[in-house]
Jmol script that loads the backbone (N, CA, C; Angstrom):
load data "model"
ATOM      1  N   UNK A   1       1.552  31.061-245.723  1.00  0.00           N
ATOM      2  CA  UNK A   1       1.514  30.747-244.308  1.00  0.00           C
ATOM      3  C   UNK A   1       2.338  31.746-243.502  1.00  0.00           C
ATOM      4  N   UNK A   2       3.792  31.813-243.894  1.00  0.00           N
ATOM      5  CA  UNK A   2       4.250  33.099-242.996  1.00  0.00           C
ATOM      6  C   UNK A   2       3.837  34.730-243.258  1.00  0.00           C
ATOM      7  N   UNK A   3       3.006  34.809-244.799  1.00  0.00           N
ATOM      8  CA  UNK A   3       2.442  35.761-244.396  1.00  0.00           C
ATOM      9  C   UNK A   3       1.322  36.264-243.546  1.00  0.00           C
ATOM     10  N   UNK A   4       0.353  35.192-243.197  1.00  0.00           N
ATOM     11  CA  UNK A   4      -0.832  34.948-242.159  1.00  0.00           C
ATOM     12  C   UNK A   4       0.492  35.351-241.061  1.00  0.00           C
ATOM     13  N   UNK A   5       1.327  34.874-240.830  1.00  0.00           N
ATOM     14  CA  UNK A   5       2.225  34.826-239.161  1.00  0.00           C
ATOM     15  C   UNK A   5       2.331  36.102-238.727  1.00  0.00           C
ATOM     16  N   UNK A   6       2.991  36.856-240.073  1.00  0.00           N
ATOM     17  CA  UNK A   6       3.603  38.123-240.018  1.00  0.00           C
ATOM     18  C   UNK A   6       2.296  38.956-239.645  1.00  0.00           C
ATOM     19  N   UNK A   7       1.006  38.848-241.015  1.00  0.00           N
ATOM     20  CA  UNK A   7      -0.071  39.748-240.363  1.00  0.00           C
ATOM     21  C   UNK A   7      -0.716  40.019-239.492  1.00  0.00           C
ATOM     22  N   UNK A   8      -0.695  38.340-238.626  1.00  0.00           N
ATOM     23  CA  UNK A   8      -1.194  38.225-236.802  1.00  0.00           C
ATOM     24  C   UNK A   8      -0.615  39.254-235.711  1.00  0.00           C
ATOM     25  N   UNK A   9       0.756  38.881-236.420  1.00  0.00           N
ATOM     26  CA  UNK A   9       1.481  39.356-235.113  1.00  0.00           C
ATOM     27  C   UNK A   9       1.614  41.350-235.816  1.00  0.00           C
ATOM     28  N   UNK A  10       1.293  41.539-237.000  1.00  0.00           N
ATOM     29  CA  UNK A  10       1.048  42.809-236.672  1.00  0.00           C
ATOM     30  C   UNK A  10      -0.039  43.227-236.278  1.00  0.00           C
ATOM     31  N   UNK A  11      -1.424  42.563-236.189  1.00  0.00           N
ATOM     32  CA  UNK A  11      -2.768  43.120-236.082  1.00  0.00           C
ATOM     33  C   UNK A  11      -2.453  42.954-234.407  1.00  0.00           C
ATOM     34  N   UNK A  12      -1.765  42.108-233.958  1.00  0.00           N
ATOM     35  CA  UNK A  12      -2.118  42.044-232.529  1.00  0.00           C
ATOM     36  C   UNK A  12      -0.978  43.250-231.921  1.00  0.00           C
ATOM     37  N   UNK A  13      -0.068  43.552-232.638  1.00  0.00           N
ATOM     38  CA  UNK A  13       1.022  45.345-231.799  1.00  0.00           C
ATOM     39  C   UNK A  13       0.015  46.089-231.772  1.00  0.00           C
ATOM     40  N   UNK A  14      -0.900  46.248-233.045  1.00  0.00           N
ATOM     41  CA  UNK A  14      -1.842  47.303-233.190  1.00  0.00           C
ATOM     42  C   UNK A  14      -2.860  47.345-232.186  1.00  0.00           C
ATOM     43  N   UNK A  15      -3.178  45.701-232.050  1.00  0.00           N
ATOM     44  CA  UNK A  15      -4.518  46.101-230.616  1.00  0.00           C
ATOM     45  C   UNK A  15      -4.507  45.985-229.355  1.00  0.00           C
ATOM     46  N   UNK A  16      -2.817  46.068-229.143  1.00  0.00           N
ATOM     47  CA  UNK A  16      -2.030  45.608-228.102  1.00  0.00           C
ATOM     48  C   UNK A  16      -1.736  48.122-228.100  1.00  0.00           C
ATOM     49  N   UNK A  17      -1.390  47.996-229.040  1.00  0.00           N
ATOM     50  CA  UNK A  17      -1.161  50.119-229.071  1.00  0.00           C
ATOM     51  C   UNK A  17      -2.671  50.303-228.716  1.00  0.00           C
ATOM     52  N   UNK A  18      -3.920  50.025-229.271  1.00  0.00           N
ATOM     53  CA  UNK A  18      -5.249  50.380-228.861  1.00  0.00           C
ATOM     54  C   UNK A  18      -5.404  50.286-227.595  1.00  0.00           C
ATOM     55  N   UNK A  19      -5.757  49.205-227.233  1.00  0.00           N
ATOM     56  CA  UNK A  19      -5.978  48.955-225.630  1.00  0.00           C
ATOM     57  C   UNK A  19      -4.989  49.720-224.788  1.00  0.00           C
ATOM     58  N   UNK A  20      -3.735  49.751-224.850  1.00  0.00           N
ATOM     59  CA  UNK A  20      -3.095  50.687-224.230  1.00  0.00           C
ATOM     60  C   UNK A  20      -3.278  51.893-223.822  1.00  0.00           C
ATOM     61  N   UNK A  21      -4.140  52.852-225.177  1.00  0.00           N
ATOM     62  CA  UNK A  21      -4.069  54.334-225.270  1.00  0.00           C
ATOM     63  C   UNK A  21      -5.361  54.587-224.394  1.00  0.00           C
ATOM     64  N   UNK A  22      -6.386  53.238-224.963  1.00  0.00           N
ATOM     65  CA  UNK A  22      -7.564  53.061-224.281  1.00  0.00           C
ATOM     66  C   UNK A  22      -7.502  53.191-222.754  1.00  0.00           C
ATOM     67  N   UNK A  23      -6.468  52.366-221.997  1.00  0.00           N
ATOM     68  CA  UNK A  23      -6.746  52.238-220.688  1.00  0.00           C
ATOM     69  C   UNK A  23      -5.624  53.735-220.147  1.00  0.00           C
ATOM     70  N   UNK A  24      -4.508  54.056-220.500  1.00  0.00           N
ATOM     71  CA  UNK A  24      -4.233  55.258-220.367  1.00  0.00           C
ATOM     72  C   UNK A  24      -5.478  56.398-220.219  1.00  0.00           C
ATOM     73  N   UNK A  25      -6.398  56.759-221.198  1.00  0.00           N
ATOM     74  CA  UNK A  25      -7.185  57.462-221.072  1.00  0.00           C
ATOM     75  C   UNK A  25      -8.556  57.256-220.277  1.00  0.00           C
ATOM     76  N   UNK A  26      -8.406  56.349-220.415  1.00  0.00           N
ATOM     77  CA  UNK A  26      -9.853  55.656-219.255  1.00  0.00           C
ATOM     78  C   UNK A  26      -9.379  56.225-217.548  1.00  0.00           C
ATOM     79  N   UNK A  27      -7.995  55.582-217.694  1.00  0.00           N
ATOM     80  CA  UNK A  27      -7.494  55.658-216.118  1.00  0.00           C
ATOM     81  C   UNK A  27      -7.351  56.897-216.126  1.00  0.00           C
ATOM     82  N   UNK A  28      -6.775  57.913-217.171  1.00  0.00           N
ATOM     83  CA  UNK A  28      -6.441  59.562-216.508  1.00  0.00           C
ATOM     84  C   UNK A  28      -7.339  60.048-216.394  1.00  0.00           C
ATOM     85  N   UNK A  29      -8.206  60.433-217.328  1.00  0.00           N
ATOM     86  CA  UNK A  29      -9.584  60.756-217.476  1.00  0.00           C
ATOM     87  C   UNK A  29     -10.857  60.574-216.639  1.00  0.00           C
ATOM     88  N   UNK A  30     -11.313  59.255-217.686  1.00  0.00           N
ATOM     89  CA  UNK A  30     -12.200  58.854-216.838  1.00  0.00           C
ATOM     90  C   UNK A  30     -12.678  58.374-215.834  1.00  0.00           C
ATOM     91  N   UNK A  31     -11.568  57.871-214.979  1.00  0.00           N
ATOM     92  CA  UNK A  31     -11.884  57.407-213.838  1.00  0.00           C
ATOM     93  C   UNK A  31     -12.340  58.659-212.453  1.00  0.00           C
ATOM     94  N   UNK A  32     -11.231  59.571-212.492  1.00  0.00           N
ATOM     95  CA  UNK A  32     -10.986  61.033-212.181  1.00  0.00           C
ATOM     96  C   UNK A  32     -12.451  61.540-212.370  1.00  0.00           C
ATOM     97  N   UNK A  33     -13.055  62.111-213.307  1.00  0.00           N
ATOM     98  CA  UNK A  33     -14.314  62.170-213.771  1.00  0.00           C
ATOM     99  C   UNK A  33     -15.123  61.478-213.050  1.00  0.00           C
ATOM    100  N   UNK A  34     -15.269  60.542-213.333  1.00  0.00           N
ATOM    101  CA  UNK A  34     -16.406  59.853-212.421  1.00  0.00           C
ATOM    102  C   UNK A  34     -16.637  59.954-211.010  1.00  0.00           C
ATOM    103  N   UNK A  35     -15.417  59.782-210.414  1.00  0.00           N
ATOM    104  CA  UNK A  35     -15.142  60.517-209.142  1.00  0.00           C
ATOM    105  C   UNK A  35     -15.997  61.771-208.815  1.00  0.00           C
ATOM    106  N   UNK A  36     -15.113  62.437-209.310  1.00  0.00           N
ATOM    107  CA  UNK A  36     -15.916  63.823-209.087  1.00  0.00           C
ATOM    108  C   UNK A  36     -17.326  63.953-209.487  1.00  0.00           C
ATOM    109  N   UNK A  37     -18.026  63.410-210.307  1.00  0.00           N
ATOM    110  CA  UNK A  37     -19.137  63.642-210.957  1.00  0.00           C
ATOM    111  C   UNK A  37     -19.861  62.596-209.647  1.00  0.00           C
ATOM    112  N   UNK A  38     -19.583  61.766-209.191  1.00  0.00           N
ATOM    113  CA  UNK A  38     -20.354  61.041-208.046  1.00  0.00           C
ATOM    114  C   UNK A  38     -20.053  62.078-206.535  1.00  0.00           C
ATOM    115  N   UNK A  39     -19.160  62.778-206.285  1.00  0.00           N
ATOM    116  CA  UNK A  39     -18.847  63.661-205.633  1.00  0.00           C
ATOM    117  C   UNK A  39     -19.993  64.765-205.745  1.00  0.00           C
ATOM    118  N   UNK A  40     -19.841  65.486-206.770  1.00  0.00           N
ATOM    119  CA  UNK A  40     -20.954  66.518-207.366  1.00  0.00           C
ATOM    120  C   UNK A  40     -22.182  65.972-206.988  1.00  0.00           C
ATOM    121  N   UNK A  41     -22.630  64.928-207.321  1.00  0.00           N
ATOM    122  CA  UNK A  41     -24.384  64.483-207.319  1.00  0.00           C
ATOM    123  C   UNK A  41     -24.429  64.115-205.311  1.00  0.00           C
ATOM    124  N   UNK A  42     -23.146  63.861-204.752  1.00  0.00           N
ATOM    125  CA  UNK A  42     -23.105  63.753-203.691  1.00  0.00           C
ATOM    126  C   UNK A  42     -23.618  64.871-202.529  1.00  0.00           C
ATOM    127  N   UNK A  43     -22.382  66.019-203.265  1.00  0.00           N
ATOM    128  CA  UNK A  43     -23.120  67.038-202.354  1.00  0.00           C
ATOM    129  C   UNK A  43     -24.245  67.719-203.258  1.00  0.00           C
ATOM    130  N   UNK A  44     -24.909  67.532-204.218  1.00  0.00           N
ATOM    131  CA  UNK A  44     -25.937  68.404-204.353  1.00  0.00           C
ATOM    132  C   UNK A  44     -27.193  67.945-203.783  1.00  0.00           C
ATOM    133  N   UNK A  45     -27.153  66.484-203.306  1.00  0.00           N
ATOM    134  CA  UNK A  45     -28.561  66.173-202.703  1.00  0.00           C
ATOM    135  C   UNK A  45     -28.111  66.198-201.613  1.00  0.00           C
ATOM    136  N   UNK A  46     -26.916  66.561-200.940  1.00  0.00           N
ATOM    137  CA  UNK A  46     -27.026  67.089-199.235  1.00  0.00           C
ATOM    138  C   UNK A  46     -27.407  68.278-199.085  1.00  0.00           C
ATOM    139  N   UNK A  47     -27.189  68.698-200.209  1.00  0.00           N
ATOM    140  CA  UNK A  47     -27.792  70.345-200.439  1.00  0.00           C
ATOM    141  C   UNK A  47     -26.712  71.768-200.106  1.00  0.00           C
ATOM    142  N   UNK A  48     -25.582  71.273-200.546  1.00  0.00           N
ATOM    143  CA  UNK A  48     -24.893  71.843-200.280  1.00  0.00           C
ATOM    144  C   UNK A  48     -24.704  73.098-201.464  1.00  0.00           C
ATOM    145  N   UNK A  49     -25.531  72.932-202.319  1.00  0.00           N
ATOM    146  CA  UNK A  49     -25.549  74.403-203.502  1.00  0.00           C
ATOM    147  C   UNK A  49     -23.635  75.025-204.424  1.00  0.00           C
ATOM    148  N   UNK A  50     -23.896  76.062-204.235  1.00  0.00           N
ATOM    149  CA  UNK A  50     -22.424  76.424-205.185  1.00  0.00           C
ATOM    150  C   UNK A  50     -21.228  75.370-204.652  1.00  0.00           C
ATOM    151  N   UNK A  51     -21.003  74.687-202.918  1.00  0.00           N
ATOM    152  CA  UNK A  51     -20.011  73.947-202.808  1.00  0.00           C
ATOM    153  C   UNK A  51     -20.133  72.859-203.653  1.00  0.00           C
ATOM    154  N   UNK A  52     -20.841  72.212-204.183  1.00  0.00           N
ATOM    155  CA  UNK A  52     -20.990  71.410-204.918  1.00  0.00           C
ATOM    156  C   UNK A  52     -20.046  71.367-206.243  1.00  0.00           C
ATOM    157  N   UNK A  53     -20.065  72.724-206.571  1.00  0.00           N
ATOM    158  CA  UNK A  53     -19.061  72.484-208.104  1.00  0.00           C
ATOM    159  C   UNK A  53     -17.448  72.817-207.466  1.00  0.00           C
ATOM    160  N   UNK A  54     -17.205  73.205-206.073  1.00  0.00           N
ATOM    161  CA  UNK A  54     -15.635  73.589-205.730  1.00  0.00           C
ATOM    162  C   UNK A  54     -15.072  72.042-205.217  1.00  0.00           C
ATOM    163  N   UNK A  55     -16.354  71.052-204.481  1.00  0.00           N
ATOM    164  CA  UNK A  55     -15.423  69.878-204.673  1.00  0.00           C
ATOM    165  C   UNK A  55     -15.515  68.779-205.429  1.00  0.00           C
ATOM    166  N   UNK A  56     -16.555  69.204-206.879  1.00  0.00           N
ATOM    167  CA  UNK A  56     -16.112  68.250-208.050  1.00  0.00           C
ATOM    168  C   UNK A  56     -14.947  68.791-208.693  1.00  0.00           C
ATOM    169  N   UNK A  57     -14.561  69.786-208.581  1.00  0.00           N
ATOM    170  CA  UNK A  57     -13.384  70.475-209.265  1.00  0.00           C
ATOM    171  C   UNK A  57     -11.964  69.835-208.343  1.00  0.00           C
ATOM    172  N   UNK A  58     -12.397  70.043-207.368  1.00  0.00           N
ATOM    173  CA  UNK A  58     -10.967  69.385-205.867  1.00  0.00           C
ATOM    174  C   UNK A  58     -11.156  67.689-205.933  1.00  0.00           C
ATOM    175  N   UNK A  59     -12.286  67.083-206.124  1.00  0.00           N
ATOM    176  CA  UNK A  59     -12.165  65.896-206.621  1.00  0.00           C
ATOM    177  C   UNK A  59     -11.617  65.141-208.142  1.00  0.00           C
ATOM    178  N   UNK A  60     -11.777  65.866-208.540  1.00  0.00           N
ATOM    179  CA  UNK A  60     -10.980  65.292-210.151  1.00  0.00           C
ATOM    180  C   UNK A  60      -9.660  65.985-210.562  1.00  0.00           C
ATOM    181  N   UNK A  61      -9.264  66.709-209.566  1.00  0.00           N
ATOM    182  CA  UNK A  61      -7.611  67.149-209.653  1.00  0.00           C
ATOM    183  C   UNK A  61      -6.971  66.403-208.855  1.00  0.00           C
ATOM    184  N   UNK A  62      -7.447  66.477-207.662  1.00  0.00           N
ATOM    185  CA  UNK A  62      -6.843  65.025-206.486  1.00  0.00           C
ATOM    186  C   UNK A  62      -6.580  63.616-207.583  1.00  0.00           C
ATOM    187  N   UNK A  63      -7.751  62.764-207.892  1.00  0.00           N
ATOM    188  CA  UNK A  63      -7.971  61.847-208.258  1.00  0.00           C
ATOM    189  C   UNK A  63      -7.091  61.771-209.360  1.00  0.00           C
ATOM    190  N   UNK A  64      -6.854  62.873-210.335  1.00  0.00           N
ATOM    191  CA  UNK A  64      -6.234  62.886-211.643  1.00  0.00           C
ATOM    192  C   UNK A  64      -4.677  62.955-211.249  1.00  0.00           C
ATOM    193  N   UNK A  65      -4.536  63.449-210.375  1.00  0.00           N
ATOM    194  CA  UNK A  65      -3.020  63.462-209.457  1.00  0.00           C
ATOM    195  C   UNK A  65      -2.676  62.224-209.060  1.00  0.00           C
ATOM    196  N   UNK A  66      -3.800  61.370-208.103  1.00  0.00           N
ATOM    197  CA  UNK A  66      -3.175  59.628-207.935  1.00  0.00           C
ATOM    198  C   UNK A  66      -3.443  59.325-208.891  1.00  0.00           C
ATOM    199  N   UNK A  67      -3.988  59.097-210.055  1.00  0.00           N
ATOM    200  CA  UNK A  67      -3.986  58.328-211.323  1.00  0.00           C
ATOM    201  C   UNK A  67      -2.893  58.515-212.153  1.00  0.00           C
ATOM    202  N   UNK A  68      -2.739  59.301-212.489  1.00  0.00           N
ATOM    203  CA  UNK A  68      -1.378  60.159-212.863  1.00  0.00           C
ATOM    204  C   UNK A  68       0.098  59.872-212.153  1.00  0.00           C
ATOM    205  N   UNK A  69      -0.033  59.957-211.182  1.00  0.00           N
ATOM    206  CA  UNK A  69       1.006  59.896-210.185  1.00  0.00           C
ATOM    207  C   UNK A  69       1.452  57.987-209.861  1.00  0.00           C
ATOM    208  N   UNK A  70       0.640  57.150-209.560  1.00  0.00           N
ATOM    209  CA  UNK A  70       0.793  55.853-208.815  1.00  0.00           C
ATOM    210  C   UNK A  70       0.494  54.752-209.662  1.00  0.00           C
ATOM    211  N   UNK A  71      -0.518  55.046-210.928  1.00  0.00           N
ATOM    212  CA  UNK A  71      -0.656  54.282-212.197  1.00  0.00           C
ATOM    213  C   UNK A  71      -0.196  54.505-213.582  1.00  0.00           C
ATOM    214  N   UNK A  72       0.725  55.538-213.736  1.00  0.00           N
ATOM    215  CA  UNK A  72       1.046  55.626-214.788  1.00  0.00           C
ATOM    216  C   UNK A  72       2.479  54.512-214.968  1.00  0.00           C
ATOM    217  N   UNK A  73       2.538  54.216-216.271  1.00  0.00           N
ATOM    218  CA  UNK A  73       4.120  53.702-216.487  1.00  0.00           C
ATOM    219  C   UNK A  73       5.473  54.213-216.785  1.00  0.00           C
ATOM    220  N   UNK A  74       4.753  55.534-216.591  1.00  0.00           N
ATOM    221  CA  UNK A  74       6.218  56.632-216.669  1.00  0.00           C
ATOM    222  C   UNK A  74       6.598  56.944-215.920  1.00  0.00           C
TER     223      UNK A  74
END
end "model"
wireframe off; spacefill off
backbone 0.3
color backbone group
């Protein structure tokens, strides 16, 4: 029985470290990303041509800067 206790409560640090690294990288990453990539498809059907890739690039450095900056726990 206290070994069931002991193994719970280690399987749950472990998916308690998963989900963590998970939402760390979701939030730096991918959120940033998506941004910009809805940015990109934004201006390419206004038709804005080569500007298109200078503000998915200015959109996912911004974005990766407040994610980084206002959600991290460091």
């Amino acid at each position: 029985m206290a070994d069931d206790a002991a193994q719970r409560a280690m399987d749950a640090q472990e998916h308690k470290k998963n989900y963590d690294s998970v939402m760390k990288v979701g939030t730096q990453f991918g959120v940033p990303f998506l941004l910009a990539l809805t940015m990109f498809f934004t201006q390419l059907t206004m038709g804005h041509g080569l500007w298109s890739v200078f503000w998915f690039i200015v959109t996912y450095l911004f974005s990766w800067y407040v994610v980084k900056t206002f959600f991290s726990a460091h």
